[in-house]
N, C-alpha and C positions, 0 to 999 in steps of 0.2 A: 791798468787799474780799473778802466772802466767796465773791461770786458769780466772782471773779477767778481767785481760788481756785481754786474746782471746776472753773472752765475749764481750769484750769492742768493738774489733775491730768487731767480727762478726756483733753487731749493725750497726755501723757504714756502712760494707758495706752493709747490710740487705737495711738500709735508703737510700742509694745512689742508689742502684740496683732499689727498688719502684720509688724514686720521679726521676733518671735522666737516663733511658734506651731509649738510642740515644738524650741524653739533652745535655745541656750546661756539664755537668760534674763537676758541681762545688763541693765543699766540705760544709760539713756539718754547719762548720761554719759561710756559706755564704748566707744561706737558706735566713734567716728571712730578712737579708739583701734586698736580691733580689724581695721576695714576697713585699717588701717594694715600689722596685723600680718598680715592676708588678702594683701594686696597682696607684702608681703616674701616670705611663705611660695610663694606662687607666683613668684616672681623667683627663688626657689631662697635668699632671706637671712634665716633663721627668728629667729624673736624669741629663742628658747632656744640650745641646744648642739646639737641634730639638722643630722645633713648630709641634705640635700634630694636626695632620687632622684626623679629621671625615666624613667617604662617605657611603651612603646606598650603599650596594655589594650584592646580591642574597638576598633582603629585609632583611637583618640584617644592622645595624650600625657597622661600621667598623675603624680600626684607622692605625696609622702608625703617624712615625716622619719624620722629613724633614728638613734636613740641609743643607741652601743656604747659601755657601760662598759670604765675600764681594766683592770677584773679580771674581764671576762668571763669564763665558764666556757668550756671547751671542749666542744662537741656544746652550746650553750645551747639554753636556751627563750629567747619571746619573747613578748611581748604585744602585742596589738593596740588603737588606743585611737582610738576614731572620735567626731570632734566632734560639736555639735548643728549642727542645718540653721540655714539664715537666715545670720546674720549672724556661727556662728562658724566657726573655723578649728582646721586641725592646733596650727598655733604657738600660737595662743592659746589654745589647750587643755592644750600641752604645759608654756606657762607661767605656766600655775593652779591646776594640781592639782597638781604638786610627786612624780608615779609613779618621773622620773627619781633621785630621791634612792634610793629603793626598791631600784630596779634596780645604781646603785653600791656599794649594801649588799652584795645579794645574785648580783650577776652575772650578770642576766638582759639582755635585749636589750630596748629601747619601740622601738614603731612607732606611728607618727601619720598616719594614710593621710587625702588631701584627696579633698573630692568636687569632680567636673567642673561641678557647676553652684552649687545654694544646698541642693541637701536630698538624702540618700543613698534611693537605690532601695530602700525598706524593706517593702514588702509592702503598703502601703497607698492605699486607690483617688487619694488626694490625690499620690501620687508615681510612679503607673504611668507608662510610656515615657521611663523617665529612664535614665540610663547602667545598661551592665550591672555593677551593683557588686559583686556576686559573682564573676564572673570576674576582676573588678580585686583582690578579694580572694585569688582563687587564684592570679594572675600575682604579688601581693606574697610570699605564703608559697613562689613559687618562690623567687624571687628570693633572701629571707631564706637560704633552703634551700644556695641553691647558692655565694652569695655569703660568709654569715656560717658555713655548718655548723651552723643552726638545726635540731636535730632532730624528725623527724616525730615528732607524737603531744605536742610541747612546745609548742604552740602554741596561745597563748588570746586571748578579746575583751573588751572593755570598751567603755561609750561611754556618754555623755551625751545624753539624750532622742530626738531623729532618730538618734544614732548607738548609742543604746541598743537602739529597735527594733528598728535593723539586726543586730544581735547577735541576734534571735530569729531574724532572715530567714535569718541565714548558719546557724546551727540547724536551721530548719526544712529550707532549700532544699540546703544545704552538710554535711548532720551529719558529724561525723569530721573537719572542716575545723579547726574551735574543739574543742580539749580538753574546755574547760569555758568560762564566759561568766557576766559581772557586769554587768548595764545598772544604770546608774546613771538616776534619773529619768525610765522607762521602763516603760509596760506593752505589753501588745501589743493590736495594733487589732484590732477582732473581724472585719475584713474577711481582715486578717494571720493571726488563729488558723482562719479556716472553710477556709483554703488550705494549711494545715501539716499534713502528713504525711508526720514524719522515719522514716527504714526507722531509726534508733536513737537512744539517749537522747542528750543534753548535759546535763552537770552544772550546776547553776544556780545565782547568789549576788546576789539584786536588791533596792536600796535605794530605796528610796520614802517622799517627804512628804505626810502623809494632809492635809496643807493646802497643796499644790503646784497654784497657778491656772493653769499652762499644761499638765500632766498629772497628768489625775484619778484619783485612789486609789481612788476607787469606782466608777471606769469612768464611759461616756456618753461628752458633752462636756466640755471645760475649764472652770472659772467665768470666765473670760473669754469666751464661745463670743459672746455678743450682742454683743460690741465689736468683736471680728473679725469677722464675720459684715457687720458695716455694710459694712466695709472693702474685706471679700474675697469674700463671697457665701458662701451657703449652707454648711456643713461638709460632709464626706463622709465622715467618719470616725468612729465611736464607738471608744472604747478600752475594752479589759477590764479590769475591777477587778484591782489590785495581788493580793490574795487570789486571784480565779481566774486570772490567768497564773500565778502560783507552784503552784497546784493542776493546773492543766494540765500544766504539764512534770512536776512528780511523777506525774499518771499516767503521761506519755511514758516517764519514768525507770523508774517500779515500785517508785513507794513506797508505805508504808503509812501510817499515820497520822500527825499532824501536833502539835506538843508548842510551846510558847510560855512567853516569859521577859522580862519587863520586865530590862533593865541598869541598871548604875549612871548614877545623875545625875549626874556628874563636874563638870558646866560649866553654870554658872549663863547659858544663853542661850534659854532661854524653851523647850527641847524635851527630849524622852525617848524612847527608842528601845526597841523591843520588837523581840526576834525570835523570830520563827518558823522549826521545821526539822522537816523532813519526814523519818518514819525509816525503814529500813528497805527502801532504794533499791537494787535490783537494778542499775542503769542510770546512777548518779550521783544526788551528794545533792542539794538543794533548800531553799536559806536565803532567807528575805525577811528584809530589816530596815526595819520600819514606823519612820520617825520624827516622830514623834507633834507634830503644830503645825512640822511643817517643811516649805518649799516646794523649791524648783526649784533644788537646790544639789548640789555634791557633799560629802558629808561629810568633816569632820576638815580642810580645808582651811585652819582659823585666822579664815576670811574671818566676818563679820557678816551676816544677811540683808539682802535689799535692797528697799527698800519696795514696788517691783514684783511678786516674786519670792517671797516669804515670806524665812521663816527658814532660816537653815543648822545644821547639830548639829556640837557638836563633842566629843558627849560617845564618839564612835564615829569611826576614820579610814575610810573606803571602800578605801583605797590599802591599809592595814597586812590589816583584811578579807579583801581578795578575793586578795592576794598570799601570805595564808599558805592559801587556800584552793585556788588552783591550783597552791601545793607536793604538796596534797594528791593533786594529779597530774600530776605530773610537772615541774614548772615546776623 
């Protein structure tokens, strides 16, 4: 029984390691689900309330969701919210983290932009010659622009592990594009950082589980790396500690020194959140929020961790976060 077991479980993370290395993280159970809700969102029938747009982008057809509150603002901001690669989607990203409540509060605009394949063009050797997703990202911000009356300078990113990095990519390669930028579950790959050289700062706000097995808080590989690795062959990627991306873009920004603060333990769910802020930023500020014994999740979502995946906190929301953080400019 026991040795049945362990077979069981090695499957399990066998199948996680293939379909979600830098994804959503979901669990197994949730697969068929999601391909479900993959499926809809490209059909144009999103699992949420987003109306599904279609825009030629580097002559492929291209899509995304788009969720106007009824009390938008006039001249609004908007946010940008880019899935993990693998196995998840716009939709299914749109109806997990719960951002559009946020945005009916406050009257901003969400956008859910989909990728053309399984993983967004992030900067990384593992996803070179893949669609040009920075232009897809400039053709959405037209569009927002001329469509919604989205105002330049109001426009920011967000995104979940592949679609976190890419919030550094559209930073590095695009500065001025994104306001400011929140990766969730995200650090940058150090093939990503030796190729970044933004002519100006981006303001930063990144949440990370210093026990996250599919992106590592202290850079390298994943603690999964030898399971994948059977699967898929060799890695190509090392990622930068949670601590030096956040120290990087402070220097980008022109900060000075860096000040740290355990939060309250609210929520009895196994984690504690520490943040760090970086002060005295010519260029935009620079927040990490270390969550201490937390894995591959996005905060304050209500959700449990998932035995895959580590733990979730919810002693902190990500959405409440980074939405009063890009008030701070302009949103």
């Amino acid at each position: 029984m026991q040795k049945r077991s362990r077979m069981m479980i090695t499957a399990l993370v066998a199948t996680l390691a293939v379909t979600s290395w830098y994804s959503e993280g979901q669990s197994e159970t949730l697969r068929d689900k999601l391909k479900a809700r993959r499926a809809a969102a490209q059909s144009g029938q999103a699992s949420g309330d987003g109306t599904s747009i279609a825009i030629t982008s580097g002559g492929q057809q291209r899509t995304f969701l788009v969720h106007v509150p009824a009390n938008v603002k006039a001249n609004p901001g908007a946010v940008l919210v880019f899935h993990g690669g693998s196995i998840g989607s716009a939709a299914q990203l749109q109806g997990s983290i719960g951002l559009d409540a946020l945005a009916d509060r406050d009257g901003f605009i969400t956008v859910y932009p989909e990728t053309s394949g399984k993983n967004w063009t992030d900067g990384r050797i593992a996803t070179q010659g893949g669609a040009n997703d920075v232009q897809f990202t400039r053709d959405i911000v037209a569009y927002l622009q001329n469509t919604y009356g989205v105002s330049p300078g109001k426009i920011f990113a967000t995104g979940l592990s592949n679609g976190g990095i890419f919030d550094y990519k559209l930073a590095c390669d695009a500065p001025g594009l994104m306001r400011a930028i929140a990766p969730v579950a995200a650090n940058m790959a150090e093939q990503q950082k030796a190729d970044c050289r933004p002519s100006r700062g981006t303001p930063l706000m990144m949440f990370m589980g210093t026990a996250d097995p599919l992106m590592p808080y202290d850079g390298g590989f994943p603690k999964l790396a030898s399971v994948i690795e059977k699967f898929k062959g060799p890695l190509t990627d090392q990622m930068v500690s949670a601590a030096d991306t956040a120290a990087f873009w402070a220097g980008v920004n022109g900060c000075g020194g860096s000040s740290s603060k355990n939060l309250p333990d609210t929520v009895s769910d196994g984690t504690t959140v520490t943040e760090t802020n970086f002060g005295n930023c010519n260029k935009g500020s620079v927040v990490l929020f270390s969550i201490n014994d937390g894995g591959h999740a996005w905060p304050g979502t209500g959700k449990s961790g998932r035995k895959l995946t580590g733990k979730n906190t919810n002693d902190i929301s990500a959405n409440e976060e980074m939405v009063a953080f890009f008030k701070q400019y302009g949103l």
